[in-house]
C-alpha positions as CSV (number, residue, x, y, z in Angstrom):
1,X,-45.8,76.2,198.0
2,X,-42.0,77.6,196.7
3,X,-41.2,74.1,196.9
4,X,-43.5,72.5,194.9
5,X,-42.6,74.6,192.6
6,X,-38.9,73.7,192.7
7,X,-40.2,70.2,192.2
8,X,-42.4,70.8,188.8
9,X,-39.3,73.0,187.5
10,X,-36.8,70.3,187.8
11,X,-39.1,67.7,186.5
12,X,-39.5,69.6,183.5
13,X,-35.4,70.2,183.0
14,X,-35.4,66.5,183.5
15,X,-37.8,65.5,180.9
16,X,-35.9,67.6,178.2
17,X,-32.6,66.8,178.3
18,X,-32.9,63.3,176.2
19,X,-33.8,65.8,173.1
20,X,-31.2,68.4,173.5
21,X,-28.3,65.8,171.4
22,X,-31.1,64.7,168.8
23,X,-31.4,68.2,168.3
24,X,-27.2,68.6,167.3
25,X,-27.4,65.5,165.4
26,X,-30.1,66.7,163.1
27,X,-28.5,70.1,162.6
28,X,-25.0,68.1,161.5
29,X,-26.7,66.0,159.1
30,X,-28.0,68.6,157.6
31,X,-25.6,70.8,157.4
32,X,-22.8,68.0,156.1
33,X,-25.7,67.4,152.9
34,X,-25.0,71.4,151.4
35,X,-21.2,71.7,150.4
36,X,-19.8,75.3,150.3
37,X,-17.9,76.7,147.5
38,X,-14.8,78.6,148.5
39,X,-13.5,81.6,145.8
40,X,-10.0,81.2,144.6
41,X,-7.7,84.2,145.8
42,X,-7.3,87.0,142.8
43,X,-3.7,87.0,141.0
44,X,-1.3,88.8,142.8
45,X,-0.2,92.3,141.3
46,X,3.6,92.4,140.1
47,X,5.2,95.5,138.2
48,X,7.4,94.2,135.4
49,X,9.3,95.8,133.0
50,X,12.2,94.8,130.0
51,X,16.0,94.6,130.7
52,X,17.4,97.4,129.3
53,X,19.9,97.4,126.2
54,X,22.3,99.1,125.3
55,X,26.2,100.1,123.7
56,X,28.2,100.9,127.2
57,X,31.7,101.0,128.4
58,X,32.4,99.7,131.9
59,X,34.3,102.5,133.7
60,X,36.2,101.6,136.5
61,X,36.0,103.9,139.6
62,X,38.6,105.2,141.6
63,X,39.2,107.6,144.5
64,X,42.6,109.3,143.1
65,X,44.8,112.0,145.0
66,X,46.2,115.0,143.3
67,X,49.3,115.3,143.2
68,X,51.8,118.2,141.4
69,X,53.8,116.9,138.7
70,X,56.6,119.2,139.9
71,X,57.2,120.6,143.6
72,X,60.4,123.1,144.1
73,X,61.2,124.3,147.7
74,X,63.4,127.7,146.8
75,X,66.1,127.8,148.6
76,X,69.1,130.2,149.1
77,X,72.5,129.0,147.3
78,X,74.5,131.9,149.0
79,X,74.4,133.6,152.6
80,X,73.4,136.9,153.1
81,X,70.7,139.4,154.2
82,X,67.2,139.2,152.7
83,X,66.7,142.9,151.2
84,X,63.6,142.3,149.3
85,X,60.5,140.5,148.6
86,X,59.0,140.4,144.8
87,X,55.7,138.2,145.0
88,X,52.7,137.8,146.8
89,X,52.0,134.5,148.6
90,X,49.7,132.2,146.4
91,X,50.2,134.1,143.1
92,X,51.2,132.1,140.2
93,X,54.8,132.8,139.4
94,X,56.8,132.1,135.9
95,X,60.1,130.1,135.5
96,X,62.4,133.1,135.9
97,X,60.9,135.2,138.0
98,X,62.4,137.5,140.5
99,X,61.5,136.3,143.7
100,X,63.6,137.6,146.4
101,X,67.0,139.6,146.5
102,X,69.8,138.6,149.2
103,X,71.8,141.9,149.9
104,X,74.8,141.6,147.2
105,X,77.5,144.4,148.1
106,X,79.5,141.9,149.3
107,X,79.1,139.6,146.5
108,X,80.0,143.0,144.5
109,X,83.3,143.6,146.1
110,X,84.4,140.2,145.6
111,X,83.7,140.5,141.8
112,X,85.8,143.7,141.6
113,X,88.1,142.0,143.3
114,X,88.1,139.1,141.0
115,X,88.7,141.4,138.4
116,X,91.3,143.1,139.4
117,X,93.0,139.9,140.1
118,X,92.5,139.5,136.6
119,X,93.5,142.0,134.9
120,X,96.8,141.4,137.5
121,X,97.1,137.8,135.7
122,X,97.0,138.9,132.4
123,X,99.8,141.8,133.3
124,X,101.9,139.1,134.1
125,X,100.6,137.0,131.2
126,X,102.1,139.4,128.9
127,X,105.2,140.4,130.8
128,X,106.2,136.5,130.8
129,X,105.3,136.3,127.0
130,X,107.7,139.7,126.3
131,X,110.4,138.5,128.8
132,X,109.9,134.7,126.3
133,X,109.9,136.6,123.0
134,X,113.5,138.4,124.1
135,X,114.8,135.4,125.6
136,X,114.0,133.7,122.3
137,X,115.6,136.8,120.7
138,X,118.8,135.7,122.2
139,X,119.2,132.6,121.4
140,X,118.8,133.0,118.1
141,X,121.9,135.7,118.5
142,X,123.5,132.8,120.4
143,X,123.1,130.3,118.2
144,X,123.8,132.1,115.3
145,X,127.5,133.4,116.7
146,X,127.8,129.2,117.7
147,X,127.7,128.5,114.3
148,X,130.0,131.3,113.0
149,X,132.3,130.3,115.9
150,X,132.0,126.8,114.2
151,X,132.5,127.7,110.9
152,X,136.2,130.2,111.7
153,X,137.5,127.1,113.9
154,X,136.9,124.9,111.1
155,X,138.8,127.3,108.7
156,X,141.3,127.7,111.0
157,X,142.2,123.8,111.7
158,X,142.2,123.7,107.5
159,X,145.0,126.5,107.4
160,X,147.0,125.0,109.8
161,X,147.0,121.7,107.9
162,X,147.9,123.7,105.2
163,X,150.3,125.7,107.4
164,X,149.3,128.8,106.3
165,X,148.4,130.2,110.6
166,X,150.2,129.4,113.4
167,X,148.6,126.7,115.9
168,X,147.9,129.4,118.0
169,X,145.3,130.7,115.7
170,X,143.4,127.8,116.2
171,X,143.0,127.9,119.7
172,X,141.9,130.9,119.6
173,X,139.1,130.0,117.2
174,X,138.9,126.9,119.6
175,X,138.4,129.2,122.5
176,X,135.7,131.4,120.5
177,X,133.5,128.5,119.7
178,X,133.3,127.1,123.0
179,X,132.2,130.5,124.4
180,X,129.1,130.2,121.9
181,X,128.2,127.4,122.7
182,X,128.2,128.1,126.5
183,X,126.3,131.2,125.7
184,X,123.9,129.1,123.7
185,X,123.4,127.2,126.6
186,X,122.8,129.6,128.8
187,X,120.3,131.7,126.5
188,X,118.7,128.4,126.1
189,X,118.0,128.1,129.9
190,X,116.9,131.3,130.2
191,X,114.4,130.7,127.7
192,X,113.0,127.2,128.9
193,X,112.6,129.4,132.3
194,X,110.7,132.5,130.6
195,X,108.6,129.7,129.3
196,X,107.8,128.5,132.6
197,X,107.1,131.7,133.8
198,X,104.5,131.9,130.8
199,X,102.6,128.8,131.6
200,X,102.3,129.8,135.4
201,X,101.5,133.2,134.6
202,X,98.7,131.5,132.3
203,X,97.5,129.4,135.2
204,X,97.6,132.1,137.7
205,X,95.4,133.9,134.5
206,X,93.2,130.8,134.4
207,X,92.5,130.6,138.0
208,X,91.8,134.4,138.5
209,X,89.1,134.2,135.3
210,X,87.7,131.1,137.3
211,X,87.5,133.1,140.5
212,X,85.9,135.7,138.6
213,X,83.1,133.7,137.0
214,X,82.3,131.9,140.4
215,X,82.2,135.5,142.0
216,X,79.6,136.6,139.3
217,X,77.9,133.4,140.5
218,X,77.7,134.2,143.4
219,X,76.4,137.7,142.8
220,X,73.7,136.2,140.5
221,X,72.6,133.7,143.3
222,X,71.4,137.0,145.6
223,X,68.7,137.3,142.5
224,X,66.8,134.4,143.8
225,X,64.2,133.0,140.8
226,X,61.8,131.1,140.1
227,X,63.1,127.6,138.7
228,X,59.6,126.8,137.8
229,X,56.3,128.2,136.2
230,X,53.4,127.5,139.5
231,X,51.7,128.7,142.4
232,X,53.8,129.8,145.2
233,X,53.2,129.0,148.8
234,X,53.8,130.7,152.0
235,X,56.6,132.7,153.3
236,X,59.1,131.2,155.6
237,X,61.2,134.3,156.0
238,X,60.9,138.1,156.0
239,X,62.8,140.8,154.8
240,X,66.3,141.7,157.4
241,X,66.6,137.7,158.4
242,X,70.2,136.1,157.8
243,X,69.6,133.6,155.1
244,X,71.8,130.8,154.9
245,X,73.1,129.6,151.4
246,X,75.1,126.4,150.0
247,X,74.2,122.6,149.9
248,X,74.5,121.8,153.7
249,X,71.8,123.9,156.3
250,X,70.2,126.5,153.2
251,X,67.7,128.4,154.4
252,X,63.7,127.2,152.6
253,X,62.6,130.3,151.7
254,X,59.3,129.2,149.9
255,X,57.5,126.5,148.1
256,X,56.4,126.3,144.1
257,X,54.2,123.5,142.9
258,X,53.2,123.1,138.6
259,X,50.0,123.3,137.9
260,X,49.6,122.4,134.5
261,X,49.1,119.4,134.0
262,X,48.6,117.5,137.4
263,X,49.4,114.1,138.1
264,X,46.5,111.8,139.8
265,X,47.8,108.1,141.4
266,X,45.3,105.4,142.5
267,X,45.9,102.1,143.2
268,X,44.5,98.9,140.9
269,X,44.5,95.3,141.4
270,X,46.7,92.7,139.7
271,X,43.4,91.9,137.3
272,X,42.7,95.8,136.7
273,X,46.4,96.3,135.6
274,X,46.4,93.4,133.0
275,X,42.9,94.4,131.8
276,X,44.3,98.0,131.3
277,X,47.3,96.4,129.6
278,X,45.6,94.4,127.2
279,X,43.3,97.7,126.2
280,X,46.3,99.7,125.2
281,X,47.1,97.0,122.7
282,X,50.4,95.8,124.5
283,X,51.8,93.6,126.8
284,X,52.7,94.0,130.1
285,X,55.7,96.5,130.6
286,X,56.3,96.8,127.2
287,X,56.5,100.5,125.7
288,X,54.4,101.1,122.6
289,X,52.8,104.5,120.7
290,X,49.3,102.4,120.4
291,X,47.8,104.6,122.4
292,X,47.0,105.3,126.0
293,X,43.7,104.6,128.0
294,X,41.7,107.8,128.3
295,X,41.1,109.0,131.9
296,X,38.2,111.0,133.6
297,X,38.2,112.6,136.7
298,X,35.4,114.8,138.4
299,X,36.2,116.7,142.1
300,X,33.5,117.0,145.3
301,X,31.5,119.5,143.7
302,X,31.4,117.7,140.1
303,X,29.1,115.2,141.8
304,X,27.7,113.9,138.6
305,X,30.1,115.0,136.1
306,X,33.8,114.5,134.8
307,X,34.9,116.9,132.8
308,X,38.7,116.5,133.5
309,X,39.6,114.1,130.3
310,X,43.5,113.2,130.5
311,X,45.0,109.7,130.2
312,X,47.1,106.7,131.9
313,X,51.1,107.8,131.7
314,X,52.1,104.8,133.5
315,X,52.2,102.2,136.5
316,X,54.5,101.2,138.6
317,X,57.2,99.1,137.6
318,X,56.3,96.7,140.8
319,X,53.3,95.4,142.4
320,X,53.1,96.0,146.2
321,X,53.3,92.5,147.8
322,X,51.3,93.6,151.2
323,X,48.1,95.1,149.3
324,X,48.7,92.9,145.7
325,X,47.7,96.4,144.1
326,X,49.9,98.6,141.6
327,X,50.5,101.9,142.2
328,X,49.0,104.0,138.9
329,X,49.4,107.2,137.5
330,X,47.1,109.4,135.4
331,X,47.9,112.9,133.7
332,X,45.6,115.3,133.8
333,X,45.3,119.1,131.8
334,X,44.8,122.1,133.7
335,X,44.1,125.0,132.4
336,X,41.9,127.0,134.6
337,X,43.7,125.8,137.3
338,X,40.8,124.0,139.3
339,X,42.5,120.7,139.7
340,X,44.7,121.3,143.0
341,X,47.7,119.3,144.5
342,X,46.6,117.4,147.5
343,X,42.6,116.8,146.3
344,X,40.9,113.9,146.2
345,X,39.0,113.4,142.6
346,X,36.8,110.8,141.8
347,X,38.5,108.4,138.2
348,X,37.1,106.9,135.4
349,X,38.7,104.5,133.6
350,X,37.5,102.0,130.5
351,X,37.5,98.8,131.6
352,X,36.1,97.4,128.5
353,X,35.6,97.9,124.7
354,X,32.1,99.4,123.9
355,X,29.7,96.5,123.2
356,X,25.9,96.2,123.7
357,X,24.7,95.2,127.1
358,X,21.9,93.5,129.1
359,X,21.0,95.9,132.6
360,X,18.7,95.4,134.8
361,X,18.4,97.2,138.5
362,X,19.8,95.6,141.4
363,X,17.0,95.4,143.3
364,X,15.4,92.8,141.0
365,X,18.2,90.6,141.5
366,X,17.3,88.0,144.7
367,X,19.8,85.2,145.6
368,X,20.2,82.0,147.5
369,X,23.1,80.0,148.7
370,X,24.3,79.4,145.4
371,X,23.9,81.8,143.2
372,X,21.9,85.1,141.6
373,X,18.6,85.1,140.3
374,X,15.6,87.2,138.9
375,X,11.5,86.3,138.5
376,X,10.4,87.0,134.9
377,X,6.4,86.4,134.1
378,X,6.5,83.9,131.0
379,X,4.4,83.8,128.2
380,X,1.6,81.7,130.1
381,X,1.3,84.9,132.8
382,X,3.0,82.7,135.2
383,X,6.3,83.5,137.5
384,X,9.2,81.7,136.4
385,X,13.0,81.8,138.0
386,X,15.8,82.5,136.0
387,X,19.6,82.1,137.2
388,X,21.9,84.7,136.0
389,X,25.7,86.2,135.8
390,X,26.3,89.3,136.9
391,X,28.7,92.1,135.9
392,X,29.8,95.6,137.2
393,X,27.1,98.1,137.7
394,X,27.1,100.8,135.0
395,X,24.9,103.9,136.4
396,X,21.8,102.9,138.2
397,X,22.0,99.8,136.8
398,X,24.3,96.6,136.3
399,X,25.3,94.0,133.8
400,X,23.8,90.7,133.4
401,X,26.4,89.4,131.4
402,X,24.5,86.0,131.1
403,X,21.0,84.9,131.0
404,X,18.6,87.3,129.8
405,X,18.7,88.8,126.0
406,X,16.6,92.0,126.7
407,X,13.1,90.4,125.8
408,X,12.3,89.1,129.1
409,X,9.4,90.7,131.4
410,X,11.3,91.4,134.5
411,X,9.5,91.5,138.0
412,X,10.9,94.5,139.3
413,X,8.1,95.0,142.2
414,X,6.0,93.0,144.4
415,X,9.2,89.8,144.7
416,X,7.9,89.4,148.0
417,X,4.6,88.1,147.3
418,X,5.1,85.8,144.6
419,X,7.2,82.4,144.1
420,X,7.7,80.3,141.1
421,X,4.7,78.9,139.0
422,X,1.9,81.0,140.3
423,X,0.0,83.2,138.2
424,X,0.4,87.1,138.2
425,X,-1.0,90.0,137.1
426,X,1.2,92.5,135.8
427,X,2.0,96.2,135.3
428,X,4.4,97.7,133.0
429,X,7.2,99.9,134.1
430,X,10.0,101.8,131.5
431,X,13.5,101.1,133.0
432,X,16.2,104.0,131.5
433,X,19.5,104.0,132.2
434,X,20.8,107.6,133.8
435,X,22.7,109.7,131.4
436,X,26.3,110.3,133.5
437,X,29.2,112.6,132.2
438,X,30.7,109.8,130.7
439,X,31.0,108.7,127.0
440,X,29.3,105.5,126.0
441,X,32.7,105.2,123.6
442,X,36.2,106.2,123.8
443,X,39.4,106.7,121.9
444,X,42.9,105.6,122.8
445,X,44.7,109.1,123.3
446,X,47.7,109.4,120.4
447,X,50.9,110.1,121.3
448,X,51.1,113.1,119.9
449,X,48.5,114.3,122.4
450,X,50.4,113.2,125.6
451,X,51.0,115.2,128.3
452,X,53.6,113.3,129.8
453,X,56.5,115.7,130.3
454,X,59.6,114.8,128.4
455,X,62.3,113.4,131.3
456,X,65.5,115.7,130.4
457,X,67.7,117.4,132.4
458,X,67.0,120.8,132.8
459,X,70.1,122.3,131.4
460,X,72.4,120.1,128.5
461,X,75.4,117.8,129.4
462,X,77.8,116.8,127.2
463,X,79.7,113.9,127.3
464,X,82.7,114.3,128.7
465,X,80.6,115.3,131.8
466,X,78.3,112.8,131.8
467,X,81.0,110.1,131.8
468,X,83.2,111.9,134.6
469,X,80.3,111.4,136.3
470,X,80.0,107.7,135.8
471,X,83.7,107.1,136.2
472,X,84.7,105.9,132.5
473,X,86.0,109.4,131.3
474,X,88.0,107.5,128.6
475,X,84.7,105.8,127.0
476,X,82.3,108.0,125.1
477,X,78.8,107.6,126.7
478,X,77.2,107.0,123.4
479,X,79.5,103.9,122.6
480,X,79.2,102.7,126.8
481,X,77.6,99.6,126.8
482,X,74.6,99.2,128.4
């Protein structure tokens, strides 16, 4: 009975399989008859906003070291025992300040000495000159009884032409005047030799006076001072140490660096060094009072601020062939003393005259291959591409030196989901450029408000030294040509 079963069930399956693809071919027809209507996607949200304008000054950025404009290590110029310390390591110290005192007994002895040597000299100074005034004394007797011993043999050789004397007479007149003039002769050479003894007592004066002064020297060198107004650095001797004086092996006793103003050297490229160049209104190396370039400079905890304002002094007089830069220097006031030798400080410098300025942020700058570009929504609320030159960046923005004017609408979100041509919706956004301690204008600096340090010597020459020095004592340095 199962399997007849079987039998009718299979028949069935059979007898309805014929229908089953007229079935999918009516359902294909009909559905290819109704065309469906698919809804265009909605306009893709952007958030724009206008470039930014505004006066700026591109400031160039350095990392500077400073460095003291004067640094003194204080040595010893005479040996001797340390008896004394006067300062406090660290403290700030004045040009002429007592620092330390070398144990000057000895250096005392030898100026009593001196002067006794002295006064010595000038004894024998003035014996010379009384010994030279009698000697000159006695030729004058000499030479005076010469001439009367002259004048009787003259007389005498008359009367005996005359007859009137015997010849003996005149020989004995004869005899007379050559005895006056021998003791003229003699007198003479005991003056040329009192004369002598004057000049050499006047030497032996001279040299005593100059051992003198050197021994006064020497007992003013034991008062060791400070040769410069700064801080003072560590000790690198105590008190009851042998200190060692002179030009050779002195003993470094201390350190003094100035303070006031500070110098701060960076380095700038060949381009950087013209451009400053140019902006102090002269050519390159040649010295004018235009004007220096102002300088700021702010230190590790200034983060956002500057507030040292000094100015270029100089640059080197080379450029350094192995990094093409040049090595420059800036001057800097210091009158609370903040600014410290050996710190790094962060530099502004102009790089340009104040002018008005196109800034956008950098993040709505894309590029390709070739070149930079921003996506700006154009008047018909579609995304358009334009190329564009860029320039330094000034705060959180940077310069677009060419082509936008300001009065585009910038895509500054959302880059990633739009290309050129397609329409956007948009969303305003105010861009603002970040105030920074930094003037949007600057001022040359005059000359009268440099801070260069005028290069003398420390003490005054005259010429006579100057040109010992060089070698030509018998030229005037002023008339030396150059």
């Amino acid at each position: 009975m199962s399997n007849s079963r079987y039998r009718r069930g299979a028949l069935a399956v059979r007898a309805a399989a014929p229908a089953v693809p007229l079935l999918f071919a009516i359902a294909f027809a009909t559905g290819c008859s109704q065309q469906v209507e698919v809804p265009a996607p909605p306009p893709v949200e952007v958030v724009v906003g206008n470039p930014v304008k505004a006066p700026i000054v591109e400031w160039d950025e350095y990392v500077g070291r400073l460095e003291a404009i004067e640094f003194v290590e204080v040595r010893a110029r005479v040996s001797g025992y340390l008896d004394a310390i006067y300062y406090d390591e660290g403290e700030l110290v004045r040009e002429g300040d007592l620092l330390c005192l070398i144990d000057p007994r000895p250096f005392q002895a030898e100026v009593n000495l001196a002067n006794a040597s002295l006064s010595e000299a000038k004894s024998q100074v003035e014996q010379a000159q009384a010994t030279e005034r009698q000697t000159e004394a006695e030729v004058k007797v000499a030479q005076s009884q010469f001439e009367l011993s002259e004048t009787l043999l003259k007389r005498a050789k008359s009367l005996l032409e005359k007859q009137a004397i015997p010849e003996q007479e005149v020989d004995i007149r004869q005899s007379e005047q050559r005895q006056a003039q021998a003791s003229l002769e003699a007198t003479s050479a005991r003056l040329a030799l009192a004369k002598t003894a004057t000049a050499s007592a006047r030497s032996a004066e001279e040299a005593a006076d100059a051992r003198l002064e050197l021994a006064q020297l020497n007992l003013g060198y034991t008062q060791i001072r400070a040769p410069i107004t700064g801080r003072i650095g560590a000790r690198e001797v105590t008190i009851g140490n042998m200190i060692s004086g002179g030009v050779g092996q002195s003993t470094m006793i201390t350190t003094i660096v100035s303070l006031d103003p500070i110098h701060a050297f960076f380095d700038a490229d060949e381009q950087a060094f013209l451009k400053y160049q140019k902006l102090e209104g002269k050519p390159t190396g040649e010295e004018t009072a235009e004007g220096k370039n102002p300088i700021f400079a702010g230190l590790a905890d200034e983060p956002d601020e500057f507030p040292h304002r000094g100015h270029l002094d100089f640059f080197d007089n080379r450029m350094d062939a192995e990094t093409g830069t040049m090595r420059g220097q800036a001057i800097l006031p210091n009158p609370d003393l903040k600014l410290t030798p050996g710190l790094f400080a962060r530099l502004r410098i102009p790089g340009s005259e104040r002018y008005e300025a196109v800034l956008v942020p950098d993040f709505a700058v894309s590029a390709d291959q070739s070149e930079k570009y921003v996506l700006l929504v154009n008047a018909e609320g579609k995304v358009e591409r334009r190329n564009v030159k860029l320039g330094p960046p000034v705060r959180n923005l940077r310069v677009v030196r060419e082509g936008l004017d300001g009065s585009e609408q910038l895509i500054l979100r959302g880059l990633q989901r739009v290309m050129p041509g397609i329409p956007v919706k948009v969303k305003t956004e105010t861009l603002a450029l970040d105030a920074e301690g930094l003037p949007n204008d600057f001022e040359r600096v005059p000359q009268r408000e440099w801070l260069s340090q005028p290069r003398t010597n420390s003490r005054p020459v005259d010429e006579r030294e100057l040109a010992n020095a060089a070698g030509e004592s018998r030229i005037p340095v002023s008339k030396r040509a150059n």
